[in-house]
Structure formats: C-alpha cells, structure tokens
C-alpha positions in Angstrom: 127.8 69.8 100.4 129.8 72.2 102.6 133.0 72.2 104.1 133.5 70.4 107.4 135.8 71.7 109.7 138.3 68.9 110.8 140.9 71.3 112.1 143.4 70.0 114.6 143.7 73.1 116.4 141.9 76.7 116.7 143.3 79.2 115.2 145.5 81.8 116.5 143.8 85.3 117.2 143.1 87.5 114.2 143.5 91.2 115.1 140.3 91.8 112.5 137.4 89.6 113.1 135.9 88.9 109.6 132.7 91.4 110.3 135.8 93.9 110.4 137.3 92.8 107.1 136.3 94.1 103.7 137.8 93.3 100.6 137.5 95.3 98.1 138.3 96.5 94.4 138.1 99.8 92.4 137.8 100.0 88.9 136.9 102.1 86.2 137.1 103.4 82.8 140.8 105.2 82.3 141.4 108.2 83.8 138.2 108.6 85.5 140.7 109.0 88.5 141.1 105.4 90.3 144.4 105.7 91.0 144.1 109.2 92.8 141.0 108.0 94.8 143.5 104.8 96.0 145.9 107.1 97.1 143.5 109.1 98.7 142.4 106.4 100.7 145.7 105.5 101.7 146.6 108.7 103.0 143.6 109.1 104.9 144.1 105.6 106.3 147.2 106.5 107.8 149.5 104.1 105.1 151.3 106.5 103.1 152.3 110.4 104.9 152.5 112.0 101.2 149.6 112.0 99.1 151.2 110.3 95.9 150.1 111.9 92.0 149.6 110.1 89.3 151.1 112.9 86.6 153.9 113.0 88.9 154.3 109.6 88.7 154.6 109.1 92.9 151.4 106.8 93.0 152.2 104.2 95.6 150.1 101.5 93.5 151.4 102.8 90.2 154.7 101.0 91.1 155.9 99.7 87.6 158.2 102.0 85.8 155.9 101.7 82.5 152.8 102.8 84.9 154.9 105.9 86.0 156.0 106.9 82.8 152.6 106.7 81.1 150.4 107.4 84.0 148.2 104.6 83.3 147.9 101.7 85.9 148.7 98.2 83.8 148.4 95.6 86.8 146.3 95.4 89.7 148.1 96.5 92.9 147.0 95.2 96.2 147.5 97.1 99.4 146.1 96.6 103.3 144.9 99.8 105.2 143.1 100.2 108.0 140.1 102.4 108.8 137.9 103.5 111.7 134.4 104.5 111.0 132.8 108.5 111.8 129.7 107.4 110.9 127.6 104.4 110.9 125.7 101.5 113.5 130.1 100.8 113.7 130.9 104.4 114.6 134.5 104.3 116.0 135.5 100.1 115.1 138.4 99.9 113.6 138.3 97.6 110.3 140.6 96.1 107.5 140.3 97.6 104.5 142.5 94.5 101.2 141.9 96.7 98.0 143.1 95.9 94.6 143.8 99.3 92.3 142.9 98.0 88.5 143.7 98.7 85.1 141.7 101.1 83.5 142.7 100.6 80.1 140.9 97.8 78.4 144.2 95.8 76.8 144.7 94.6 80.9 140.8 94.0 81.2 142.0 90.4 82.3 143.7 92.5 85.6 140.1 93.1 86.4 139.0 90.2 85.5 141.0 87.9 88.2 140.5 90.5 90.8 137.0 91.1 90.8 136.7 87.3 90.6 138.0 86.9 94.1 136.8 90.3 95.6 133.4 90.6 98.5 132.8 94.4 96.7 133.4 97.1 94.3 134.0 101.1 93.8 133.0 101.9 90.3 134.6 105.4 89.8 133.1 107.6 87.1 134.2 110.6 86.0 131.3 113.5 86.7 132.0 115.5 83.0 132.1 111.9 81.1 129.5 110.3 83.3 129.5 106.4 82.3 132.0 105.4 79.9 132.8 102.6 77.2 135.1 100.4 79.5 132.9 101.5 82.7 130.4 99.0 80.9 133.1 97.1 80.8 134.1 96.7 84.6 130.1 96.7 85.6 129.4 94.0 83.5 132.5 92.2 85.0 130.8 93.0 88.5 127.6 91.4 87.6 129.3 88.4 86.1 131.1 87.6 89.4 128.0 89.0 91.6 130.5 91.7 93.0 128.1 94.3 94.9 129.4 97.9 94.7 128.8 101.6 95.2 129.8 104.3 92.8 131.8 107.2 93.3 131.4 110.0 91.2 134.7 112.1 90.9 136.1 115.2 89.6 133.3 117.4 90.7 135.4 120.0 90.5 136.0 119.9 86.7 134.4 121.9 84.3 131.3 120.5 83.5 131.1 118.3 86.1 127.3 117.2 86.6 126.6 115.1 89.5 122.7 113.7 88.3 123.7 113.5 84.6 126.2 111.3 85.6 123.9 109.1 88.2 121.1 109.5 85.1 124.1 107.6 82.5 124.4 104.7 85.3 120.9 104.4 85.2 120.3 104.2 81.4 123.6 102.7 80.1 124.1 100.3 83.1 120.4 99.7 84.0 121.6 100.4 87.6 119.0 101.0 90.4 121.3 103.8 91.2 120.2 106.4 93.6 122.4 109.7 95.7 123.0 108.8 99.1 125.0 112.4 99.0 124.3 115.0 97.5 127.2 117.8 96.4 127.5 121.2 97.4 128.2 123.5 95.1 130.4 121.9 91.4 133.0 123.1 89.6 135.3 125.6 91.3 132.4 125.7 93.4 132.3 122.3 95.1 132.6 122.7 99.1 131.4 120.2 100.5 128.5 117.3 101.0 125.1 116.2 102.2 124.7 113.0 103.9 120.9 112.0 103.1 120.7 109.2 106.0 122.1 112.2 108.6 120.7 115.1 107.0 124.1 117.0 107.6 126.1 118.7 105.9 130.0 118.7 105.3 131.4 121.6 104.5 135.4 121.3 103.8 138.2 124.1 105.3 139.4 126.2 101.8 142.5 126.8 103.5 143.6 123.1 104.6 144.6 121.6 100.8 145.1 118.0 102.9 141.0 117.9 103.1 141.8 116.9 106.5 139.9 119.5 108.3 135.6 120.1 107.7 132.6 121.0 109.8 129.9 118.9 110.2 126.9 121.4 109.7 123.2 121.9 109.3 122.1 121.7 105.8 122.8 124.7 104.3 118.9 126.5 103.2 119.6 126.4 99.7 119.7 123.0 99.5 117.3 121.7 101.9 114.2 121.2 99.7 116.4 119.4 97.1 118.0 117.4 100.3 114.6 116.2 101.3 113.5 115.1 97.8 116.2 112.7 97.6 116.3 111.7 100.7 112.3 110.3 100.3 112.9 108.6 96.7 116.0 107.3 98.8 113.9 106.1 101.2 111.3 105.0 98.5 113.7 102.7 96.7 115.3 101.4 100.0 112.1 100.1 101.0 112.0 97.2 98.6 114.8 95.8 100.4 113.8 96.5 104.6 110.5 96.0 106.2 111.1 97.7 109.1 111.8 101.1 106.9 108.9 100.5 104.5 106.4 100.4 107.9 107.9 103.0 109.4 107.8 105.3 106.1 104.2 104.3 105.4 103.5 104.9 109.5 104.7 108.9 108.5 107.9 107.8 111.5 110.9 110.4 111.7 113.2 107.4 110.0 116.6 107.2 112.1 120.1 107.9 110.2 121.5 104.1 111.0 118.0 102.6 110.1 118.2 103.9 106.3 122.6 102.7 106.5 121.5 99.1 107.5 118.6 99.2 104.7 121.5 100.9 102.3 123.8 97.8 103.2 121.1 95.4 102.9 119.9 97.0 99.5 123.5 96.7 98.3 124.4 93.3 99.3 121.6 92.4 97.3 123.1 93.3 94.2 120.1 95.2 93.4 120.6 98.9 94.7 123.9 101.1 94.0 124.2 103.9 96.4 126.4 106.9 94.8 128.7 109.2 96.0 130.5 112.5 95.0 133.5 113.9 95.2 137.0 115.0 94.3 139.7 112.8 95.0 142.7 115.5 93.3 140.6 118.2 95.9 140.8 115.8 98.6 137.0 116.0 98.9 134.5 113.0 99.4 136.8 110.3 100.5 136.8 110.1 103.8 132.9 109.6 103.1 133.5 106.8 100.6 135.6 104.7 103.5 132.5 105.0 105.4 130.4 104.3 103.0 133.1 101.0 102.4 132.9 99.8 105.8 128.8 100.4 106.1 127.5 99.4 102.9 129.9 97.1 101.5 129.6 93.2 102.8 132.5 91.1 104.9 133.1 88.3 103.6 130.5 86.3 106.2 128.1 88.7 104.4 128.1 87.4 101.1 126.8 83.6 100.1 129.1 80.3 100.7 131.7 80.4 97.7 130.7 77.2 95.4 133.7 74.9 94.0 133.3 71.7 92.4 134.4 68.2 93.7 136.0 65.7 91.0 132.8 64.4 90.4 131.1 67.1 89.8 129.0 67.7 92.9 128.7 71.2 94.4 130.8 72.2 97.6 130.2 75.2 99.3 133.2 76.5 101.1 132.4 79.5 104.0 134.7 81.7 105.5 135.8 79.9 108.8 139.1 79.9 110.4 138.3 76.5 112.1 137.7 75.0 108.8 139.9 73.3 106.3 141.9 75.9 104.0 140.9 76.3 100.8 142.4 79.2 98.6 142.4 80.7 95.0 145.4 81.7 93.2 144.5 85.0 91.0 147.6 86.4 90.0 151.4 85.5 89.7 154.3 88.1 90.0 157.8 87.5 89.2 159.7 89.4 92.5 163.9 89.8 91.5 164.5 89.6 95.2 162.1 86.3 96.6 161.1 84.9 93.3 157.5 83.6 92.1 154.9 85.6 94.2 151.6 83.9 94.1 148.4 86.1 95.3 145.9 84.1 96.8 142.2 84.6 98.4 141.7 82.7 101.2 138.6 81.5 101.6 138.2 78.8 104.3 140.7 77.9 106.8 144.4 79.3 107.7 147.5 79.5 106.3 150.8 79.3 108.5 153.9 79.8 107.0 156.0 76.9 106.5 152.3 74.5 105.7 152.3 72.6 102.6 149.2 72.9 100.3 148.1 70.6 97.5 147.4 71.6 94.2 144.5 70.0 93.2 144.8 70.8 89.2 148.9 68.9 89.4 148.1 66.4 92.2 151.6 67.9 93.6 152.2 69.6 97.2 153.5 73.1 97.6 155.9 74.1 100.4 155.1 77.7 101.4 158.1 79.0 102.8 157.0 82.6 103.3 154.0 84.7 103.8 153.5 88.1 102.6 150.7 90.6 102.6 151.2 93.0 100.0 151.3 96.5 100.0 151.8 97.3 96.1 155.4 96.7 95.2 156.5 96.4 99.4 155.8 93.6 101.3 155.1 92.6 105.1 155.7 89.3 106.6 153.3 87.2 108.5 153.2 84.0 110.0 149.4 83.3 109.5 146.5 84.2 106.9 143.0 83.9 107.6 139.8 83.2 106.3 138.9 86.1 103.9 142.2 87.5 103.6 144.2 88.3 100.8 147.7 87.7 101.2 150.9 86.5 98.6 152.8 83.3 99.4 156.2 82.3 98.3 157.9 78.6 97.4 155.0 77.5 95.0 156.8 76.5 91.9 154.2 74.8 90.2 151.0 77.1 90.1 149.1 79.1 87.7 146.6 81.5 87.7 143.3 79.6 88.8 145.0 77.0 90.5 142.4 75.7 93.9 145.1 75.1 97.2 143.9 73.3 99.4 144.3 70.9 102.5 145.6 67.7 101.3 142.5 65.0 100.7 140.2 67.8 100.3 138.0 67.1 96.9 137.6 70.7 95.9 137.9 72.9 92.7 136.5 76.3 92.9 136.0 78.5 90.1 138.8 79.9 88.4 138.6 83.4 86.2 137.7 83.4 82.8 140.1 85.4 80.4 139.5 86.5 76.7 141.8 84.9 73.5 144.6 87.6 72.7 143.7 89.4 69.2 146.7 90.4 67.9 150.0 89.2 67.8 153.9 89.5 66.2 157.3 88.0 65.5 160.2 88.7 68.2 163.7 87.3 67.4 166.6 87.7 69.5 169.5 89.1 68.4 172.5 86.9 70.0 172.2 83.4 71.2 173.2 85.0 74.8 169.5 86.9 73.9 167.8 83.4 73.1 168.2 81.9 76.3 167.0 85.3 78.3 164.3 86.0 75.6 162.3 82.4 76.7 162.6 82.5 80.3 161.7 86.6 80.3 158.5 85.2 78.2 157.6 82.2 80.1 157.5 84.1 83.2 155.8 87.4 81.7 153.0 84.1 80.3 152.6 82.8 83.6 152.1 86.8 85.1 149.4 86.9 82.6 146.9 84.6 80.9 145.8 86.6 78.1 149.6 87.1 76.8 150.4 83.8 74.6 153.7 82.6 73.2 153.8 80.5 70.7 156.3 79.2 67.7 155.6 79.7 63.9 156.0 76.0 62.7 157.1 77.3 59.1 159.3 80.0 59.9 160.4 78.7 63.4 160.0 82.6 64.5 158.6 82.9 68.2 155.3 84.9 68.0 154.0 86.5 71.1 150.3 87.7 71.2 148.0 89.6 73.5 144.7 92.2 73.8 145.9 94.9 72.0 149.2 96.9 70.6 149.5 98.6 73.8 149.9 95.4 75.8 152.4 93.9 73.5 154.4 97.4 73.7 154.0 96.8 77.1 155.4 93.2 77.4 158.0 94.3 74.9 159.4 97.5 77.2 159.3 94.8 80.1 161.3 92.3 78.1 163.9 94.4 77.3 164.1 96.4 80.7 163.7 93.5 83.6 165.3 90.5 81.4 168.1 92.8 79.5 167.1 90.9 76.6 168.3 92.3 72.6 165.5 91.5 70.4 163.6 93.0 67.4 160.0 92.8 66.8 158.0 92.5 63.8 154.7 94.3 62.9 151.9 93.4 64.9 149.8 90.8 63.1 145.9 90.1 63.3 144.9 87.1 65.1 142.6 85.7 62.7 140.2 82.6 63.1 138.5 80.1 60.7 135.7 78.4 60.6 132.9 76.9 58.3 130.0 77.4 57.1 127.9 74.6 55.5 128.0 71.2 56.8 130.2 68.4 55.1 131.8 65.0 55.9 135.5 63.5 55.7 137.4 60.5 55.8 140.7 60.3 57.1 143.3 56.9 56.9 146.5 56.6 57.7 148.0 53.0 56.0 150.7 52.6 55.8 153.2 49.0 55.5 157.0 48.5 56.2 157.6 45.4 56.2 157.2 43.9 59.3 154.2 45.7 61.8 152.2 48.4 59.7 149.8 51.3 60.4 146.2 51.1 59.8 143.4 53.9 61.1 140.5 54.9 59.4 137.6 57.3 60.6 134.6 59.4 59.0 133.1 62.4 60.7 130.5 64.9 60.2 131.6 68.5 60.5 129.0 71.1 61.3 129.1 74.8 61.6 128.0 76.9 65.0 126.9 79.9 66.1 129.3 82.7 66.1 131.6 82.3 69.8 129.9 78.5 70.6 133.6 77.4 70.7 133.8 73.3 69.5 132.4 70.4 70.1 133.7 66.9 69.2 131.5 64.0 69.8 131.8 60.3 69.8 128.7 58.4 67.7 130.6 55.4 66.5 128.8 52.3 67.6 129.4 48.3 67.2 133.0 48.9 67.8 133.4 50.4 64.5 136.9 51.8 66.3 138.3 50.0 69.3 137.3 51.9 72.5 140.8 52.6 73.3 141.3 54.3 69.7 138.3 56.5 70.1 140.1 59.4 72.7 143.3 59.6 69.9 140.8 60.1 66.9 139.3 62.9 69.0 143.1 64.4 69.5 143.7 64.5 66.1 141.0 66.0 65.1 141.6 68.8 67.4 145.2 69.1 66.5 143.9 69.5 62.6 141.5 72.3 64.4 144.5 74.4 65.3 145.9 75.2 61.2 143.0 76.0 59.1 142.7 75.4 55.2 142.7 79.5 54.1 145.6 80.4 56.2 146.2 77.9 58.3 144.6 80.1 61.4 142.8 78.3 64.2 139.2 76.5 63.7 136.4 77.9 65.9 132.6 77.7 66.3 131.8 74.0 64.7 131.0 70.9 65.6 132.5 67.5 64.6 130.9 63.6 64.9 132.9 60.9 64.7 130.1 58.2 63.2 132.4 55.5 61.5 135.8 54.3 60.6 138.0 50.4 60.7 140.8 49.4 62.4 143.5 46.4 61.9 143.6 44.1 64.4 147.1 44.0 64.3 148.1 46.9 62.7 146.2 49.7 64.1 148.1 52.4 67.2 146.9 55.5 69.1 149.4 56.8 66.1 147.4 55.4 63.2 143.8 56.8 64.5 145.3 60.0 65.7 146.4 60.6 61.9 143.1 59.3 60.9 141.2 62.3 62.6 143.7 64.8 61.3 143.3 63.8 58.0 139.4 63.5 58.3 139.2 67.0 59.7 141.3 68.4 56.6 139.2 66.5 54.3 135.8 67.7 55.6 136.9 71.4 56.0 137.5 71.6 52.7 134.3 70.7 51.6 132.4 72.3 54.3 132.9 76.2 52.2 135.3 77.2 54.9 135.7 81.2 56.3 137.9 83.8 57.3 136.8 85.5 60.6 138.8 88.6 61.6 138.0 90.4 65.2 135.6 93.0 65.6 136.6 95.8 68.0 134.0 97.9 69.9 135.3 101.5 69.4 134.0 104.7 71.7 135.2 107.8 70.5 134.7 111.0 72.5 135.1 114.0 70.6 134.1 118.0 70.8 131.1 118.2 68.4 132.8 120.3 65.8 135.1 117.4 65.1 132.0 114.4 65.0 132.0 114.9 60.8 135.4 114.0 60.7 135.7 111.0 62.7 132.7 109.2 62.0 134.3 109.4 58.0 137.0 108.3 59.1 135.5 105.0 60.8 133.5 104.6 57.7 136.6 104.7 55.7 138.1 102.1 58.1 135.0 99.7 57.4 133.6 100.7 60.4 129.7 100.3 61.8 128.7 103.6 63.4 126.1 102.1 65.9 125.3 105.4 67.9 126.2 108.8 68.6 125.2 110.5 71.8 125.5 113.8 72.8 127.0 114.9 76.1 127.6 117.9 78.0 131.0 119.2 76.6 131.5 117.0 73.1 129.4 113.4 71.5 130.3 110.3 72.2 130.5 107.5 69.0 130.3 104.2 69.3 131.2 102.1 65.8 131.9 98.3 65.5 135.2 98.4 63.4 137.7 95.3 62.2 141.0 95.3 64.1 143.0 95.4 60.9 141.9 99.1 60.2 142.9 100.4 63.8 147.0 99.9 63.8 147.5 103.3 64.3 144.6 104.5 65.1 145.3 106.8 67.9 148.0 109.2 65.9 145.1 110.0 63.7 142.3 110.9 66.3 144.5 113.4 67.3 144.9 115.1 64.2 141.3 114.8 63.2 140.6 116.6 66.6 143.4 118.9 67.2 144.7 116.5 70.0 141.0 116.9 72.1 139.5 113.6 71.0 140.0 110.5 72.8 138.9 106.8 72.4 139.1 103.2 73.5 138.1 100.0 72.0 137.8 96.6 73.1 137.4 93.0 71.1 133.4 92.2 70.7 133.3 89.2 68.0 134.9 87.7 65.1 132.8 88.5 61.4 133.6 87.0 58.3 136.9 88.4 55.8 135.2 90.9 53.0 136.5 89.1 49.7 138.7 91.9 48.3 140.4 92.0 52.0 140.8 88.1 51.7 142.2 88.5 48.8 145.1 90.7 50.1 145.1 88.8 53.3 146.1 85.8 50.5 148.4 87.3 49.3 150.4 88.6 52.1 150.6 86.0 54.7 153.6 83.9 55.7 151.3 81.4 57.9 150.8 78.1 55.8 147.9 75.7 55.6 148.3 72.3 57.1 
C-alpha cells in the first residue's frame, strides 16, 4: 500500500536532486581510524580548512569534551559536505554527501545502532595490521540487519605490518563478505605511495613533498605491478559478472571492458547487498580518500536507489513510503540531543515529503502535534538554519517536546508507523545519591534528559532502599554519563559500585493460584486466577496468554490479570531481579459479582505468578560478555590463565601477523577491572573489547555469595 501524494503544493527547489544525495555512515571497530577518515573527508570536501587529529583532540565530530579527552568518539556526529566527482559515469556533478561518524567502542553500540537504521550506505573502516576486528563483526552484522550496503576501506597502510589482502582475506572469512580490491596499493608501510584503480587501469601516485595529500599524478601502472593489476582486475570482473549482463557478454565476447561499464556493475553489485568493493589507504597520510568520496558517490545508492521504506498502518498492513518531495512527509526520529542554547534537538530522517519550518507534525505513537519552530542541518556540534528539508535528508528540528527516539512524524491523518531501532537491555548498573537537596532536583532532570539522549541508559529507583540506580552497556558508559552529570548539570553526587544486572527465570514448568479477598464491611475485594508458567528458550523474551473460557473471569478483568502478572515478572523470587524467557497461561480463576475490581484481579495475577515461580525451580541468569583480546604472542599464556581464572570460555585463538587474537565467553561479574590487569599481564601492549552475548545460569558457589551480598529484596 504506498504513499499517495496529496500535496497542496510542489515543493520548493532542492539545490541536490536526490540522485545527487547520499547518506551515509562510517563505522568500525575502535581505533581502526574512523574519526581521522571523517575529517579527512571534510577537509577534502572543502568543510573544515584545518585537518582536525584525533590525539590532539581538534576532531571536528569528536565535539564532546569526554571524546577529546579520551580520544574515543562516544555519540554519532552528523555533518553535511559536499563533493564533486574525478572519476565516474558523474565525472564533475556536484553531490551531497549527510554522514554520521559512530562510536567505535561497543558500550555506545546503540549510537550505531539508530544510525545505521536510518542510513542508504556504509564505510566499514578496518585497520590493515588488525584486519577484521571483534566489534567490526559487530557494525557488519548491524549493516546486514538493516540491509545497509557498504564498501570497506582499509586504513593505516602505512603502519607496520600493514597487509592489504590479509586484511580483505579476514572480511572474507570472518564476515563471509563477497569482498573483492577495486584498488590495489602501491608500495605499504613507509613505502605506501600511491594507488591502482582496477576499473581505469591507472595509477595514482601521491607528491612526498605536499603532506596535505592534495597534489598526485595520475599515471600508467607502474611495471611492477601490472601483472598483479591485471589479475585482480579479471577476478574483479569475474565476480562483477553475477550482477551485470552486459559485462558478463562482453567478458565472455574477449571485449576491451570500459572503466565506467565495470563502476556501474560495481554500484549495481553493491546495491545488491551482495558484493563489497574495498579500498586502501591512509587517512593520518592523507592517502586514499579522495578515492573513497568517489567510490561514495559511484558505488553507494541515493536514496531513490534503495527499495520503498516499509512502515506499518494501525492495523497492521504494510505501507511503503518512497522518497518523493510531492508526497506526504513522513520522518523517523533516531536521536535526541539536549542543546544549552535551543533546547531539545531531535535528528530526523526524512523520508517522504518536506518539512518547512514553522509546520506542525503529528506524533503518531502520543496522538499529539508537534510545532517545529526551527530547522537545522547539523554539522557536529554547529548548526545551519533552513527553511525546508527534503525527501532523503537528514536534518535536526527544534520545538518537539514530546518525542523519543523511534517516534514516526508524520502529516496529520496519515496511518503510518515505520520501523523504529532496536536497542540492547543495559548490563550493569549502580547507586547515585545526591549530596544536597539543591543536587536532587538537578540530579533528575540531568538523568531524564541524559535517558531520553539515549535508550540503552535506564534510571530507575530501588523500591527497598529508595536509592536511584542508573544502568547501561558497560562501566565505561556509566563513567561516561557520570562525568556528563557532573560537568553539564553541575550536579554533587556519589556513586556506588557498579552492580550486575542480573535476570531470573525458570526452569521446569509449574502452576499457581493467586486471590486477593478481602472484606471491610461494606463493598469487598474478590479475584481469583490460576496459570501455567512455562520456561523458554534462552533470549525468547515472555509471553502471557489468555486461555480462560466460559467466562471463568469477566472479559473486562482479563487485561488487569495479565498486568499483574507482569508487574510480579519485574522482582524475582532469588533476588528479586527481573523474569525473562517464560511463558505464562491464564486457564482459570472466579470472580464476585459484586465484589470483584480491575484491583482485585490485578492482585490475583501477582500473587499467581509468585506462587507458580516458586514451584517452577527458578534460576539465576548473569550476562555473558564476548571478550577479544589481542595480545603479542609471548603474552597469550598469561591471558588465556587469566580468563580461565575469571570463569572464562576460551572459544578460539587465532594467530595474526604481529600478536594472536583470543576470543573467550566470560561472566560480566569477573571483568570489573578488567582493563588495569591486561596491561600488566602484557606490559601495557595488549588490548581488548567485549560486548554482552547471553545470559547463563549463576554457578552455585557464586549464588551463594550473590545471596549473601545483595541488598535487592524478593517481592
């Protein structure tokens, strides 16, 4: 069912028609060098005059004072440039270039989440020593989840032990990427000078003595490498061929195959999700970029390019919403900033439609109208007005009070919801208290509005203690909310240890009863209800279904049952931790015809719930981190002991050029502090990352201590 256009009016001119517009995101494992390549392109793109660094802490999109600091980027940054082919079936067409810089690090994996959820394409940056990294898998697997087609860029190939087709080889067999060169490097190491465009069959070769990488010569191939540069270029052609006709006869014909002919396969191969071309380069050396832009505008799709975004209508139907200025707007909130000099910035992906400045849009999850007093496209922490967005932009609007992150704007009477990103459940969590009553009030709206910037930080209050308890992806991000807290809200607080965010669940099927009876006097209470409780597979979520039949419980009863139950789901019976992975059946209960309320049922359930997880030999799940430790090979003994000793699973160990790589499955209770002591094992040369993979049952002897040190209480 698609989108009609009923549009009073055309739309004003665009200055970018939407085959000139690309929108685009770049992401990567940390440090493989995203944030230099951004700034690269910027420079090049005529946005910034000073090439910013990232361990100088001048990166444009690095904005944040904790990102300069650190010199890791901790939310996405978008940023507009503009960029005019060299090479290409486009040769000389200007184009619009939206790109959002994301987190490499995976604690702000949900930064990369909501961006890639609303972008047409991708730049997967790998590093050339490391080749394919743990949170690289990560980001790719994120791509293929949203159907994101992208091209990878292969940087630092001026390090030591930089290897251009050991790193293409890692996207092959760790990503099961049809990757294939569509350059080739000259020279590595200190050595790198230039590159070999496969389609051309030129070479660029860059000026040693211009540091900008400004001025090259576009040359023959040098002789060296032409055998090697002809190789490639036929599996190139080999693999393109799958995707173009006209290339496949003309290769099988024994045809000279044109330059542009193998680009259009290239983009068509790409767009298909099915091909990744690669590039290499250095972005610190200034080397390779100017390529990648190309390789941006010619291989990676506009947003006409790309199939009709689905969204849902209240019912349920399909919609398919196309990018069309003429049609009615429809947009998708992905990210909320808190500005300190307009307020609430909302970023938004347009995707049918325009947006004037001044419109009204209706919120389709509150039923409510937003007045949109300004529009902004966004150049990382700097903003430029504009009176008008257009299909397939991405711009930041300002006056919508009542949004959150996923929220569908549209047109008012427009029966649309389109997809909204999916974000992970926080793993870890701790106390903060403020220290004045001054602090209290400062303290909640600094966390309401850090909640609302991001969905995978959670604030919540410890019914017991009455303690506020803030939780999130990792210790990192909550050092990270903390420093923010304290810096942009001026808020006194201390803050507890971090605490694991443990789940229950069950494990053998039972049943319960719940009533709730009681008599005052006059009017009474009176619910009753029986369930079955079942257990699921590990990370099925819940399910609560309604079996009762012959009005067993009034009809308007049933939905209140249902509630309490999944209140009762929230405080466990070890811990009093969250429920997950089971099922429940509501099958029988009474009622009173006088005496029974929403209140009595709702009871009912909880007590039903209690009374069945008891029985129903109930477990303590803790989180399962993914750890990747790269370390010189001298040091491997040490570490993978030291995972052992921290319960952990060694699940591989790979050997690399310069050091091995280990991968272990290890609980998140034995990492708190984990990063002091990889250091020490390793003389400060290891490094590692880890991400949450799954909840697994409590060892008894840890339960045990778990027992005996928690201050959460059971229901």
């Amino acid at each position: 069912m698609p989108v009609n256009s009923t549009a009073s009016a055309k739309s004003l001119k665009r200055q970018f028609s939407l085959k000139q517009t690309r929108n685009i995101g770049i992401a990567a494992h940390i440090d493989a060098g995203k944030t230099t390549t951004t700034e690269r392109i910027l420079y090049y793109a005529g946005v910034v005059h000073k090439m910013g660094e990232v361990h100088e802490g001048s990166a444009v999109t690095d904005w944040m004072a904790q990102e300069r600091e650190r010199g890791i980027t901790i939310t996405s940054a978008a940023i507009s440039c503009r960029w005019t082919n060299q090479t290409g079936p486009t040769a000389g067409v200007a184009n619009q270039i939206n790109i959002i810089d994301t987190p490499g690090h995976v604690d702000f994996t949900a930064e990369v989440e909501r961006s890639l959820r609303v972008l047409d394409g991708a730049i997967g940056v790998f590093c050339a020593v490391a080749g394919v990294q743990p949170q690289s898998e990560t980001v790719w697997r994120q791509m293929t989840k949203y159907h994101v087609p992208r091209i990878a860029f292969v940087n630092k190939m001026d390090r030591i032990g930089a290897d251009y087709f050991a790193a293409i080889g890692s996207i092959r067999e760790r990503l099961g990427a049809n990757a294939h060169p569509i350059f080739l490097p000259i020279g590595k190491e200190d050595d790198f000078t230039g590159l070999i465009d496969l389609a051309a069959m030129q070479a660029r070769i860059y000026d040693t003595s211009d540091a900008s990488g400004m001025s090259f010569k576009t040359v023959e191939i040098p002789s060296d490498y032409i055998h090697q540069s002809r190789e490639y270029r036929d599996k190139l052609i080999e693999a393109l061929a799958d995707f173009d006709d006209e290339l496949a006869d003309q290769y099988l014909e024994g045809k000279e195959i044109l330059a542009d002919t193998i680009r259009i396969a290239i983009r068509k191969a790409t767009i298909s999700l099915d091909f990744c071309g690669v590039i290499p380069g250095s972005a610190f050396k200034n080397k390779g970029v100017q390529d990648l832009l190309d390789c941006v505008v010619n291989f990676l799709p506009s947003p006409i390019d790309l199939p009709p975004m689905k969204g849902q209508t209240e019912k349920g139907c399909e919609v398919k919403v196309s990018a069309d200025d003429d049609a009615k707007f429809a947009g998708l909130a992905f990210k909320l900033m808190n500005d300190g000099y307009v307020g609430k910035l909302v970023f938004m992906r347009v995707y049918s439609g325009t947006l004037s400045k001044g419109s009204a849009l209706y919120n389709i999850r509150t039923g409510k109208t937003e007045r949109i007093s300004r529009l902004l496209i966004m150049k990382a922490n700097s903003r430029e007005d504009i009176d008008i967005a257009y299909s397939g932009d991405i711009c930041a609007i300002v006056g919508a009070r009542n949004v959150v992150t996923g929220d569908t704007l549209c047109e008012k009477g427009l029966d649309l919801r389109l997809e909204p990103p999916t974000f992970p459940e926080p793993v870890i969590s701790m106390s903060i208290e403020p220290k004045t009553s001054a602090d209290q009030e400062k303290m909640t709206t600094g966390l309401q509005c850090l909640s609302e910037e991001d969905p995978t930080f959670v604030v919540s209050a410890d019914e017991e203690t009455g303690q506020t308890i803030i939780a999130g992806m990792g210790e990192l991000h909550l050092e990270i909310i903390k420093d923010r807290l304290f810096r942009e809200f001026k808020v006194e607080a201390e803050a507890g240890r971090p605490q694991i965010a443990y789940r229950e669940t069950v494990s053998a099927n039972s049943e319960g009863e719940g009533s709730f009876i009681r008599q005052t006097g006059g009017s009474g209470q009176y619910g009753r209800a029986c369930i079955k409780l079942e257990p699921l597979l590990r990370g099925k979520g819940i399910e609560i279904v309604d079996k009762t039949v012959g009005g067993v419980i009034p009809k308007e009863f049933i939905e209140p049952t249902l509630d309490g139950i999944r209140e009762a789901a929230n405080n466990g019976s070890i811990c009093g931790y969250p429920v997950v992975d089971f099922k429940v059946t509501l099958f029988d209960g009474s009622f009173h015809e006088v005496d029974s309320s929403e209140m009595s049922f709702k009871m009912a359930g909880i007590y039903a719930f209690r009374d069945a997880m008891e029985k129903a030999s109930p477990l303590l799940l803790e989180p399962m981190m993914a750890v990747d430790v790269e370390t010189p090979e001298e040091y491997q003994g040490d570490i993978m002991g030291d995972l052992n000793r921290r319960r952990g699973q060694i699940r591989n160990v790979t050997s690399k050029t310069a050091f091995v790589s280990i991968a272990a499955l290890v609980p998140l209770q034995e990492m708190f502090g984990y990063a002091t002591i990889v250091r020490s094992l390793s003389k400060g040369r290891a490094s590692y990352c880890m991400e949450p993979e799954c909840f697994e049952p409590v060892p008894q002897n840890v339960l045990n201590t778990i027992l005996e040190t928690s201050t959460r209480g059971r229901y």
